[in-house]
Legacy VTK file of the C-alpha trace (Angstrom):
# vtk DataFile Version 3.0
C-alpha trace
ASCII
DATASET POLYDATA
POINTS 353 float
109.061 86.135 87.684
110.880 88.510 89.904
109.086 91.791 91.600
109.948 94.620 88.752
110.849 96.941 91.656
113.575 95.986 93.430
113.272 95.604 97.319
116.924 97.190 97.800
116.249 101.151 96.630
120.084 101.398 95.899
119.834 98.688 93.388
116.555 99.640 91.643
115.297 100.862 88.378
111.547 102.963 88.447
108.459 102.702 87.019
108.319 101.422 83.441
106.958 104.441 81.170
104.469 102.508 80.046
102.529 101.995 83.275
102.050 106.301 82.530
101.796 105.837 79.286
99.949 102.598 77.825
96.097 101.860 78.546
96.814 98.050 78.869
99.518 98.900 81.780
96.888 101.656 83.175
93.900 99.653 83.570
96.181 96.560 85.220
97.018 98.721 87.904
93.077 100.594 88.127
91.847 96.936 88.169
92.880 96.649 91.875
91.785 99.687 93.382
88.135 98.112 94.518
90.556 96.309 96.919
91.885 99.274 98.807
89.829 101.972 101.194
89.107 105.200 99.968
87.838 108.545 101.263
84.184 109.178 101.224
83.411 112.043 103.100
84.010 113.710 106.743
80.848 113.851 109.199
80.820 117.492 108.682
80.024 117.501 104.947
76.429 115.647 106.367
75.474 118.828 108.702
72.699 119.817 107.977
71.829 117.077 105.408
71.082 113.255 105.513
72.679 112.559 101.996
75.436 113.311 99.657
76.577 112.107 96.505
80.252 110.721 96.159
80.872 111.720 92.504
84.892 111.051 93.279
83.981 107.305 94.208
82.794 106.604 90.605
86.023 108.341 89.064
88.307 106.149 91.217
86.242 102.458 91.393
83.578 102.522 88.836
80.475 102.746 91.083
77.747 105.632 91.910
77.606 105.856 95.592
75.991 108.305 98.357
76.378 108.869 101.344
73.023 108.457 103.972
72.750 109.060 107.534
69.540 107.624 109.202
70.623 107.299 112.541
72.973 104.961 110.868
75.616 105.356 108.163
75.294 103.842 105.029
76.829 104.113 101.877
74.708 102.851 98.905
74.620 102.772 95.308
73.348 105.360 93.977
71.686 104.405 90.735
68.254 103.284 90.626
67.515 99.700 90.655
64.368 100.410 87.780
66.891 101.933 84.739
69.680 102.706 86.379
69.070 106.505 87.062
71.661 108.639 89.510
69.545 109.312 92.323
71.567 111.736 94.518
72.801 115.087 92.905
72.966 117.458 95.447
73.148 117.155 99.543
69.550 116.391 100.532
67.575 116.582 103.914
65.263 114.438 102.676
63.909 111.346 104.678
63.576 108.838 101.670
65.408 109.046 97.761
63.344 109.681 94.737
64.560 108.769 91.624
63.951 112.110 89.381
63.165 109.442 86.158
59.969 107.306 87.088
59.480 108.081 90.409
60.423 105.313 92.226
61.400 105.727 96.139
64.117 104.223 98.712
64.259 104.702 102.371
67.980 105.928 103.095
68.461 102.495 104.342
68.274 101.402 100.915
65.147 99.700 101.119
62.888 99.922 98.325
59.442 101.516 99.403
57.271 102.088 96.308
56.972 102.452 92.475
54.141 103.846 90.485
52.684 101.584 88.063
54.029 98.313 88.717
50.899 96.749 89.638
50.654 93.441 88.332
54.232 93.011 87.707
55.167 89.431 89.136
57.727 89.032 91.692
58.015 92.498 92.501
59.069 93.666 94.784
62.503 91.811 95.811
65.587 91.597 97.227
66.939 93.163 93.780
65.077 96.223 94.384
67.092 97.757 96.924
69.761 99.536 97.006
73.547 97.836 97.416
74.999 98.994 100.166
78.975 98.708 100.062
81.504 98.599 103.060
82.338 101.690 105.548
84.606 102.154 107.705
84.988 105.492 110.267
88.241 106.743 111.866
87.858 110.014 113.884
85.107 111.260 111.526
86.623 110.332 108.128
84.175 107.900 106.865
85.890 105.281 103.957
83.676 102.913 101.610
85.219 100.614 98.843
83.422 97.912 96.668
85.137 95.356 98.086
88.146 96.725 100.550
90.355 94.457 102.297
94.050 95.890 101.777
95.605 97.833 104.586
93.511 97.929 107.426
96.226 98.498 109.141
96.495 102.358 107.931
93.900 102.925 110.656
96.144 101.468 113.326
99.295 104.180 111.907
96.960 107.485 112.043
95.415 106.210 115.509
98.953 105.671 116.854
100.635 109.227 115.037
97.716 111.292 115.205
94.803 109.911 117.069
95.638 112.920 119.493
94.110 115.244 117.013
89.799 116.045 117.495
89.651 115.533 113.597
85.825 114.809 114.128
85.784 118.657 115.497
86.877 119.563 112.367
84.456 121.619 110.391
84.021 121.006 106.076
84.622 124.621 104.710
82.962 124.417 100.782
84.955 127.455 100.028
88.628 125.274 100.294
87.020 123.340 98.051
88.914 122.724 94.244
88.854 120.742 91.744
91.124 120.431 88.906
92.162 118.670 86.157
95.941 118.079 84.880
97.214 116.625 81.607
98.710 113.538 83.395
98.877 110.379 84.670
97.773 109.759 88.039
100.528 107.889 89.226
102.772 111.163 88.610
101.423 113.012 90.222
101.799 110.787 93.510
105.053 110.295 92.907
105.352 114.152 92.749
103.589 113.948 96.285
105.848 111.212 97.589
108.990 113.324 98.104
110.366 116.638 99.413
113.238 116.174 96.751
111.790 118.740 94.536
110.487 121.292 97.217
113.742 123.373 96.829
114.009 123.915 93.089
109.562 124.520 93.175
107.929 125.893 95.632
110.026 128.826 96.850
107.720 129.579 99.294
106.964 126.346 101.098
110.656 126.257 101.143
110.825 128.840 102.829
108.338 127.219 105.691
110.159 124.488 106.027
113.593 122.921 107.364
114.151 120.934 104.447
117.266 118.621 106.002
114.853 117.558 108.741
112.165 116.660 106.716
111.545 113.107 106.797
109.464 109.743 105.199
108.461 107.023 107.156
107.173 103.789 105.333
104.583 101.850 106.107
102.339 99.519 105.189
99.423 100.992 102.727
101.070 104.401 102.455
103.917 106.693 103.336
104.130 109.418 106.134
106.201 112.690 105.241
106.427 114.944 108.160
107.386 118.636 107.620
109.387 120.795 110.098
108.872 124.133 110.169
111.623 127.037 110.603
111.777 128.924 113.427
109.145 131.443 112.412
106.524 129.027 111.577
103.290 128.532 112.776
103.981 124.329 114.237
101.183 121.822 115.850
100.989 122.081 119.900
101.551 118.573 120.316
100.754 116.445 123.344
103.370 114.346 125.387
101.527 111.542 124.420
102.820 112.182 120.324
105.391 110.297 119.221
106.341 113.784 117.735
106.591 115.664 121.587
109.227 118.429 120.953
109.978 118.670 117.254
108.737 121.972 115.566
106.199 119.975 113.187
104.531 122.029 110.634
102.608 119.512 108.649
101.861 115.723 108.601
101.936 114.235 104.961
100.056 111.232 104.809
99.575 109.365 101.637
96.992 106.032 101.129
97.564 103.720 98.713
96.458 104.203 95.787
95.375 108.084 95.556
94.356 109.258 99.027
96.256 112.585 100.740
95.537 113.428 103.876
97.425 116.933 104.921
97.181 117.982 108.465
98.218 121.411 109.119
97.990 123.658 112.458
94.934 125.212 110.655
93.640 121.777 110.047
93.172 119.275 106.999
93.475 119.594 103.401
92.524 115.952 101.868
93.157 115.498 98.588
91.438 112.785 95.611
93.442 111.329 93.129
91.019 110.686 90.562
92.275 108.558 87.445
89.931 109.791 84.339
92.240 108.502 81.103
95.820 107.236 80.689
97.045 110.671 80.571
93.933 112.735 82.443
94.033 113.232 86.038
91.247 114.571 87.999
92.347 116.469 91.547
89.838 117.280 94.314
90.263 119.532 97.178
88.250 119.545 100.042
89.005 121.564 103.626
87.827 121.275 107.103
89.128 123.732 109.275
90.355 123.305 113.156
91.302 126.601 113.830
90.495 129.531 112.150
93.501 131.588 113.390
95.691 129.819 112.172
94.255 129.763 108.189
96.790 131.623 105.826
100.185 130.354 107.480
103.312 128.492 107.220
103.241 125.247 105.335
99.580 125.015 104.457
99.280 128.772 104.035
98.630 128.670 100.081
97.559 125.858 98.800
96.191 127.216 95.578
99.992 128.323 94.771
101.594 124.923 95.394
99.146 123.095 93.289
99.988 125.236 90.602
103.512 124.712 90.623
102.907 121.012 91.210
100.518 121.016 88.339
102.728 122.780 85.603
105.908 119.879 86.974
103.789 116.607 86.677
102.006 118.109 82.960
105.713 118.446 81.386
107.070 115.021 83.265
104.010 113.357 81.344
105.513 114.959 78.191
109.120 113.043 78.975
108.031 110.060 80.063
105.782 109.612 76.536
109.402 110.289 74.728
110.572 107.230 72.793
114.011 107.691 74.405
113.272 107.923 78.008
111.711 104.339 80.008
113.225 103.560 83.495
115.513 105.903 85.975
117.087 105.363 89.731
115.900 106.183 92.842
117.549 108.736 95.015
118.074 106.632 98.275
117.462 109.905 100.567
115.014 111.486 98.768
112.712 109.153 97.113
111.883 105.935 99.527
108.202 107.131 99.113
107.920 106.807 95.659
109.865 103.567 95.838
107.378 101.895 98.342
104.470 103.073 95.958
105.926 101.548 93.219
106.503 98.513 94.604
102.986 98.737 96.450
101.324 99.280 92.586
103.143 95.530 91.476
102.160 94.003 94.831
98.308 94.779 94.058
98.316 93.329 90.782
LINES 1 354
353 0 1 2 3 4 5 6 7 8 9 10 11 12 13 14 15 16 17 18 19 20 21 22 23 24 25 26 27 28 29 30 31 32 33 34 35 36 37 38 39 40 41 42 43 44 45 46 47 48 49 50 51 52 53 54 55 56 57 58 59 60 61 62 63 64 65 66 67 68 69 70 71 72 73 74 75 76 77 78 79 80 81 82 83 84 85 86 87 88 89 90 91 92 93 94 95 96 97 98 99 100 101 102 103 104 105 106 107 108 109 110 111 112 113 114 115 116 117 118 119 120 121 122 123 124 125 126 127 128 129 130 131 132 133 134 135 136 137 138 139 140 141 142 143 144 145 146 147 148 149 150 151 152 153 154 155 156 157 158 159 160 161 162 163 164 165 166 167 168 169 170 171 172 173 174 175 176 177 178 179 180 181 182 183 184 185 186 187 188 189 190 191 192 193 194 195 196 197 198 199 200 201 202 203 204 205 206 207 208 209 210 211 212 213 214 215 216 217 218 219 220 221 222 223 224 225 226 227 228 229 230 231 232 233 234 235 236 237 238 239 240 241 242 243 244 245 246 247 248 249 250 251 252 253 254 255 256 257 258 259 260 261 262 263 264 265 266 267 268 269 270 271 272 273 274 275 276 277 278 279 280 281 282 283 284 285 286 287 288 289 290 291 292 293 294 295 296 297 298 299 300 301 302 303 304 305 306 307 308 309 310 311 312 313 314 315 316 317 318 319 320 321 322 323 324 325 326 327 328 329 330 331 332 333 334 335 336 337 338 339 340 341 342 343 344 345 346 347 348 349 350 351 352
């Protein structure tokens, strides 16, 4: 059977409606997202602390997980191995977890250390006791977990190479960037809506006005896309090193997308990550978080409003849901300037199923 996205953009057809539409379609494509790496949590968002929950990573690959720093970190399941209890609901300085049910204890290794009232039980305690502890991964003081991730390891080589100049482990978690919403669509619309500066023009005015929109550019790669954003004149723009690959272009945002729902947006202030967060067919969770580099800089050019361009973005993907669910619309072409993002993501969903 041939690919259903065409390798040759000029030639292809997009995304069948009912991979936005259908729950069959939906769930073959959520089915492969254990596969892939996905945000847990920046080091800053454990000062102060030694464990968070990651409500997100349940939303995205079916599994309660927190975050524990002991020296080492760990992430671990986060449901207890007695009844299956959360454990973690808040950030906790605690040295050991407590399930709030029955009592029952964990170092923030995972170990199991006691339970009352299980004398007598046979064959307790065991391996089975303990918490699971899943994968991690840390780039620069991003920290990434997964059930089982083994796609695109290679995204770590692209940021190292692009950005690696950048003290992202400096940067500092600010709670009050932090948003969540949720939008009457399907999750894959709204990254497409990410994936291209086609429709900055004709919806956000004001980012627009930010930016140089004929030298904005994509660049492909494998596990995600990179959309870089020049600023006009008047715009606040990165000091970049010689060593960038960048040295000398007015560069007012970096635009990186992770397959399958991961934004990473690095502005002069800093970084604005934001969770794709599939909740139905046609439900869409989106979660903010911000950790600020320099404070001077908070307020301006291309990552001056967030709040605004969400919005906008919001109110666009919510009526494209509406048209795709429309008997007479299914499949439409790919604008070969414009949309090579979305085109690599659709062929990227396929390729993971």
């Amino acid at each position: 059977m041939s690919h259903p996205i065409d390798p040759d953009i000029s030639r292809s057809m997009t995304l069948p409606s009912r991979y936005y539409t259908q729950e069959e379609s939906h769930q073959s494509i959520l089915s492969g997202f254990g596969e892939c790496w996905h945000f847990a949590a920046h080091r800053s968002q454990l000062k102060g602390v030694k464990s968070i929950p990651l409500d997100h990573m349940e939303g995205i690959v079916g599994e309660a997980m927190a975050l524990t720093d002991s020296g080492k970190l760990r992430c671990l399941s986060n449901v207890c191995t007695h009844r299956g209890m959360i454990l973690i609901t808040e950030p906790s300085n605690s040295s050991s977890i407590r399930c709030g049910y029955h009592g029952r204890t964990f170092g923030l290794d995972g170990r199991f250390r006691n339970m009352p009232e299980f004398e007598g039980v046979e064959g307790f305690p065991s391996d089975k006791d303990d918490l699971v502890e899943f994968p991690i991964k840390e780039w620069k003081g991003l920290v990434f977990s997964g059930t089982s991730p083994s796609r695109f390891d290679s995204v770590f080589d692209h940021l190292e190479e692009r950005i690696g100049w950048m003290p992202i482990e400096d940067f500092q978690h600010d709670e009050s960037r932090h948003r969540s919403y949720e939008i009457d669509a399907n999750w894959a619309l709204y990254v497409d809506n990410y994936l291209e500066g086609f429709h900055i023009p004709f919806v956000h005015g004001d980012l627009h006005e930010s930016l140089d929109y004929d030298s904005y550019s994509t660049e492909l790669f494998d596990g995600g896309v990179l959309q870089i954003g020049i600023a006009n004149d008047s715009e606040d723009i990165f000091e970049l090193p010689e060593s960038s690959p960048d040295f000398g272009e007015r560069v007012a945002a970096y635009y990186y997308w992770i397959y399958p729902g991961l934004m990473l947006n690095f502005y002069p202030w800093g970084l604005s990550v934001n969770l794709v967060i599939p909740i139905s067919v046609s439900k869409t969770r989106i979660v903010y978080h911000g950790f600020v580099w320099d404070e001077s800089k908070l307020g301006k050019g291309a990552g001056g409003d967030l709040d605004k361009v969400e919005g906008e973005d919001q109110e666009i993907v919510e009526a494209t849901q509406r048209g795709v669910s429309s008997g007479s619309y299914d499949r439409g072409r790919y604008s070969t300037t414009k949309e090579k993002g979305v085109h690599h993501f659709h062929r990227m969903i396929f390729d993971g199923k």
